[in-house]
C-alpha positions as CSV (number, residue, x, y, z in Angstrom):
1,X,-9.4,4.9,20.6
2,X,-9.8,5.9,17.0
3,X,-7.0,6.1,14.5
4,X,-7.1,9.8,14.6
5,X,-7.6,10.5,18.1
6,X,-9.9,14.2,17.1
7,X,-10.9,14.5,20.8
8,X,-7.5,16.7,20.7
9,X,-6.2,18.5,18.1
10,X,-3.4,16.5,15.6
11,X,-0.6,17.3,14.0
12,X,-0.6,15.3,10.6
13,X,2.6,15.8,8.1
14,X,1.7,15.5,4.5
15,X,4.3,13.8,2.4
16,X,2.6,12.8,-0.7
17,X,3.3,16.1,-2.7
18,X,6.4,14.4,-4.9
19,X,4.1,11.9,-6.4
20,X,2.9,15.2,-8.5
21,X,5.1,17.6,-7.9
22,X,8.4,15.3,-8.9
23,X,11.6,16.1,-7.2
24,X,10.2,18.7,-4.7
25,X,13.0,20.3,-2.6
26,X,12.4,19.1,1.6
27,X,11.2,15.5,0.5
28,X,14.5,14.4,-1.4
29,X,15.3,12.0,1.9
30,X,11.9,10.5,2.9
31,X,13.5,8.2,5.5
32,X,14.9,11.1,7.1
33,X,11.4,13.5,7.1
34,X,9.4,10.2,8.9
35,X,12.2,9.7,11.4
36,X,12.9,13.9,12.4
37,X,8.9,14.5,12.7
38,X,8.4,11.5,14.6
39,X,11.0,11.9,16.9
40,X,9.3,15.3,17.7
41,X,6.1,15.0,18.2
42,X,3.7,14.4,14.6
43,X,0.9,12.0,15.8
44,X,0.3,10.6,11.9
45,X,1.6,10.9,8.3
46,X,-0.1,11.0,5.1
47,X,1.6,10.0,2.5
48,X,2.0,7.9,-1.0
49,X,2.4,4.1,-1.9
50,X,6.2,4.6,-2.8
51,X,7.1,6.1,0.5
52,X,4.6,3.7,2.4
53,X,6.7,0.9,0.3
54,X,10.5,1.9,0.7
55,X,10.1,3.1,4.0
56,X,7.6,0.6,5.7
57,X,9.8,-0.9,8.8
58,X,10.3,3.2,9.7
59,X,6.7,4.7,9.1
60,X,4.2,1.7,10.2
61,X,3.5,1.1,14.1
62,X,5.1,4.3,14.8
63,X,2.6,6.7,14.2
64,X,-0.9,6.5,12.3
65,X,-0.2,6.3,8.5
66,X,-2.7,7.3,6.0
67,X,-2.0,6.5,2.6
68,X,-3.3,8.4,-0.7
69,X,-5.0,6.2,-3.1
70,X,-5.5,8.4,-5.8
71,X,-4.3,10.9,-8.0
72,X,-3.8,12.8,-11.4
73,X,-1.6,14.0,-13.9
74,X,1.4,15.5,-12.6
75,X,1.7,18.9,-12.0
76,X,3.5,19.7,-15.4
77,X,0.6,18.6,-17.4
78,X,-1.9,20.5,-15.1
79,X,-1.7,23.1,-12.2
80,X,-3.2,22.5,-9.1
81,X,-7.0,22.6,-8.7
82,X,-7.6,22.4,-12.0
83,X,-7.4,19.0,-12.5
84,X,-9.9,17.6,-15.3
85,X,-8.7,13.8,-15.0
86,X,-8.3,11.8,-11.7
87,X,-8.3,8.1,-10.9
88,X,-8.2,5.6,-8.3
89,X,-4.9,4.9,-8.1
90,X,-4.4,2.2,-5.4
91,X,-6.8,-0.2,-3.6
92,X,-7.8,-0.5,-0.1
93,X,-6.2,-4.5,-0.4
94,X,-3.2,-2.7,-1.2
95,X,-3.3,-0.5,1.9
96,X,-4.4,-3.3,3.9
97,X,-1.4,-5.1,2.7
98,X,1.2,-2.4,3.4
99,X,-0.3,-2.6,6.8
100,X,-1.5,1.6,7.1
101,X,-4.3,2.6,9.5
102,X,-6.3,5.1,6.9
103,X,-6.6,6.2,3.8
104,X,-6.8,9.7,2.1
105,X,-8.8,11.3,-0.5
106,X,-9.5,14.5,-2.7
107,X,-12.5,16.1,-3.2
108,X,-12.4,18.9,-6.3
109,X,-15.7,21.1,-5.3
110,X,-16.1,22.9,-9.0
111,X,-13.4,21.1,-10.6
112,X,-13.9,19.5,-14.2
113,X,-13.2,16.2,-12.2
114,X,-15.8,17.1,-9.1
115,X,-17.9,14.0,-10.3
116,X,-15.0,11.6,-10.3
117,X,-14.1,12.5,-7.5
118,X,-17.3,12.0,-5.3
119,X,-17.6,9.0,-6.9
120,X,-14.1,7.9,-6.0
121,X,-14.8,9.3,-2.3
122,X,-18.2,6.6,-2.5
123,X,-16.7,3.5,-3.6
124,X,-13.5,3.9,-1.1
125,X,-16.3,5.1,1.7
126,X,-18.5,2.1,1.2
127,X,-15.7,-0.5,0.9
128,X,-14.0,1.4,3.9
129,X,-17.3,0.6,5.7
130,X,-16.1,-3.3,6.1
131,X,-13.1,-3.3,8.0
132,X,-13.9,0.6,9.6
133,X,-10.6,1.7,7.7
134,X,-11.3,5.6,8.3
135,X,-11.0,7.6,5.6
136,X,-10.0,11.6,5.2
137,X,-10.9,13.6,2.2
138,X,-9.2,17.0,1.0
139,X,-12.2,19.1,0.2
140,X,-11.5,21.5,-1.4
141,X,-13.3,24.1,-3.7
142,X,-11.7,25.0,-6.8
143,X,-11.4,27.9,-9.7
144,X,-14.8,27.9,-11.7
145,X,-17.2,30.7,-12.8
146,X,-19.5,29.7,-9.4
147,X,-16.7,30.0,-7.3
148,X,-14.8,33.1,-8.0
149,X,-13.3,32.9,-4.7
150,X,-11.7,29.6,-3.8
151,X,-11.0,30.7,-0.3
152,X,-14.1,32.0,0.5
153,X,-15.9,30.2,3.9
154,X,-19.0,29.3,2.3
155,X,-17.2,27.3,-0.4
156,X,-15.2,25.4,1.7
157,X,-18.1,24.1,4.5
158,X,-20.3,23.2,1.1
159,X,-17.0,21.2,-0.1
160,X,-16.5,19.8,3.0
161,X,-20.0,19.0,3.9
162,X,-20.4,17.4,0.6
163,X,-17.3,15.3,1.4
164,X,-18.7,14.5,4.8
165,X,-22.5,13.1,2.9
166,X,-20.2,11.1,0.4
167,X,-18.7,8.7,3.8
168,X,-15.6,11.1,4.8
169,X,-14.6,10.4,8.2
170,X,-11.7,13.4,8.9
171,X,-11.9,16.7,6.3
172,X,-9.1,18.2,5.5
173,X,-9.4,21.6,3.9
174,X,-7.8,25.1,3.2
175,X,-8.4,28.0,6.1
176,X,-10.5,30.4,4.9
177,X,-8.6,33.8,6.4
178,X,-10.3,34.2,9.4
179,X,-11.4,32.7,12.9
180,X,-15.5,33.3,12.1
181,X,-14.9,32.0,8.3
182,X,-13.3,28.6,9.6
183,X,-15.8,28.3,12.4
184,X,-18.5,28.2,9.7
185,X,-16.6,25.6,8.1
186,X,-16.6,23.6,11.2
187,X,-20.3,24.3,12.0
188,X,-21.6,23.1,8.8
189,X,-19.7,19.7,9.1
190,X,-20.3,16.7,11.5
191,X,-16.7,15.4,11.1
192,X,-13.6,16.1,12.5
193,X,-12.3,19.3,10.0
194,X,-8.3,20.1,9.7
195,X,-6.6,22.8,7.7
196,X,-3.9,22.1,5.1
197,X,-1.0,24.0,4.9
198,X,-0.7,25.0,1.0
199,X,2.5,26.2,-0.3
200,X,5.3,27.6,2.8
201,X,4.2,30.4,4.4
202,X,7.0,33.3,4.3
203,X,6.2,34.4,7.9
204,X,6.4,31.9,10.5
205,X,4.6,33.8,13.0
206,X,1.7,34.2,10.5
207,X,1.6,30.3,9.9
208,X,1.2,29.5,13.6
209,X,-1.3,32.4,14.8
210,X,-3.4,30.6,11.8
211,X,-3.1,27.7,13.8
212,X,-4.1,29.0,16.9
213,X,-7.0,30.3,15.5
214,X,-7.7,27.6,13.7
215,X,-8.2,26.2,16.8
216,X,-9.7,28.3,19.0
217,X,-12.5,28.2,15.7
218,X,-13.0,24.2,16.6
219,X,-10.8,22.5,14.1
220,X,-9.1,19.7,15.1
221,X,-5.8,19.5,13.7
222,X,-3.7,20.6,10.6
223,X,-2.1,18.3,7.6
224,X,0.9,20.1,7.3
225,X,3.9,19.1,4.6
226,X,6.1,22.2,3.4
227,X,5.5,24.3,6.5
228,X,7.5,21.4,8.0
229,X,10.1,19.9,5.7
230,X,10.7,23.2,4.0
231,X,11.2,24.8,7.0
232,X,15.0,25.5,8.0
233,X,14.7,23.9,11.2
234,X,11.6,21.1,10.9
235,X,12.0,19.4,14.4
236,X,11.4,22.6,15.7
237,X,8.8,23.7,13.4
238,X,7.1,20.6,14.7
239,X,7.6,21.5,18.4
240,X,6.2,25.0,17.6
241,X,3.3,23.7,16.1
242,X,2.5,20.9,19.2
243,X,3.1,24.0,21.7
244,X,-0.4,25.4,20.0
245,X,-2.5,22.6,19.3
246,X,-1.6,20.4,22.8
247,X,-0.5,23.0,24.8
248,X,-3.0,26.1,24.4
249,X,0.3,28.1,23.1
250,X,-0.3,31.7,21.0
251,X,1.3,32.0,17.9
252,X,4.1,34.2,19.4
253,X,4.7,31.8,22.3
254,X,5.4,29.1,19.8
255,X,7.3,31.4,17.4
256,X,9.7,31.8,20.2
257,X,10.8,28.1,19.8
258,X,12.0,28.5,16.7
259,X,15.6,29.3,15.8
260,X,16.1,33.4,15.1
């Protein structure tokens, strides 16, 4: 069985976001976030070297653990997706060593950095290649006088496909607004694609008829990080969100496990 087992869809909780972001509110107790997700349901986490590092004898052997090798100036110096530096931050001997099953990626379609980051994407993909360490890329298109719409469908199966002819084994991108838009996204990729999350979502009910169509659109999964751990109840935020991607639950059915 693969790492990732995509023949269902997965729930994976994101829990890199501090190593930009700084003291984000939901992620002040890692510990805790691995054990309450776990103990509920998340089939893997994706997260940084520091967490992976601290937190090791709690996080690996549990669940599937993807670790983020790279990354750029913090979000102080530069806002999201507009990132003109990035870097290979960590090596596969190092994730080999803290004893994860994957490794994660970004891909910045547009992005002053988009060459960097394809190139980044190659190198890990062909070193991945000799110990079949799989290896998920964020695709994801960003501001730029070609892409005046970020969130447009198009944009994110090009990213995505681009991602997929650069080694990437699971995609990981934004949902486009839309059951047809995603399922363009999916038909123009050969990989396993899964949606992130992006800043909490006000309306609960909103977040999780998302997923559902996210699924019914063929998408295997989402990477979700502050629609769980900024959520006032996560455990159950992670029990809603199981209810639609294992169970075949609508997003009111699964609403209706969350605390009023």
């Amino acid at each position: 069985m693969p790492v990732l087992d995509t023949s269902r869809p997965q729930l994976v909780v994101a829990m890199d976001h501090a190593r930009a972001m700084g003291a984000v509110a939901g992620l002040e107790d890692p510990g805790r976030v691995i054990d309450l997700v776990i103990e509920n349901g998340a089939d893997a986490i994706m997260t940084s070297f520091g967490v992976v590092k601290r937190w090791r004898e709690r996080l690996v052997g549990r669940v599937p653990v993807f670790l983020r090798l790279d990354g750029g100036p913090s979000l102080v110096k530069e806002r999201w997706l507009e990132s003109t530096e990035w870097s290979l931050l960590h090596t596969l001997d190092e994730a080999d060593a803290l004893g994860v099953d994957g490794v994660c990626l970004m891909y910045f379609m547009g992005a002053a950095c988009e060459l960097r980051t394809l190139e980044i994407v190659a190198e890990v993909c062909n070193e991945a290649l000799k110990d079949e360490v799989p290896v998920m890329v964020e695709a994801l298109p960003c501001p730029a006088p070609t892409i005046p719409n970020p969130l447009d469908a198009q944009m994110m199966a090009d990213a995505c496909r681009i991602a997929f002819e650069h080694g990437a084994d699971i995609l990981k991108t934004y949902y486009p607004g839309s059951r047809d838009g995603f399922a363009r996204v999916v038909a123009g990729c050969p990989a396993p694609v899964l949606i992130a999350g992006g800043p909490k979502l006000p309306d609960d009910r909103a977040m999780l008829d998302m997923v559902a169509d996210m699924v019914a659109a063929g998408g295997k999964g989402v990477v979700f990080g502050r629609n769980i751990w900024q959520h006032r109840d996560p455990g159950a935020m992670v029990r809603a969100l199981r209810a639609v991607l294992r169970d075949g639950a609508s997003g009111a059915e699964a609403a209706a496990l969350l605390p009023a």
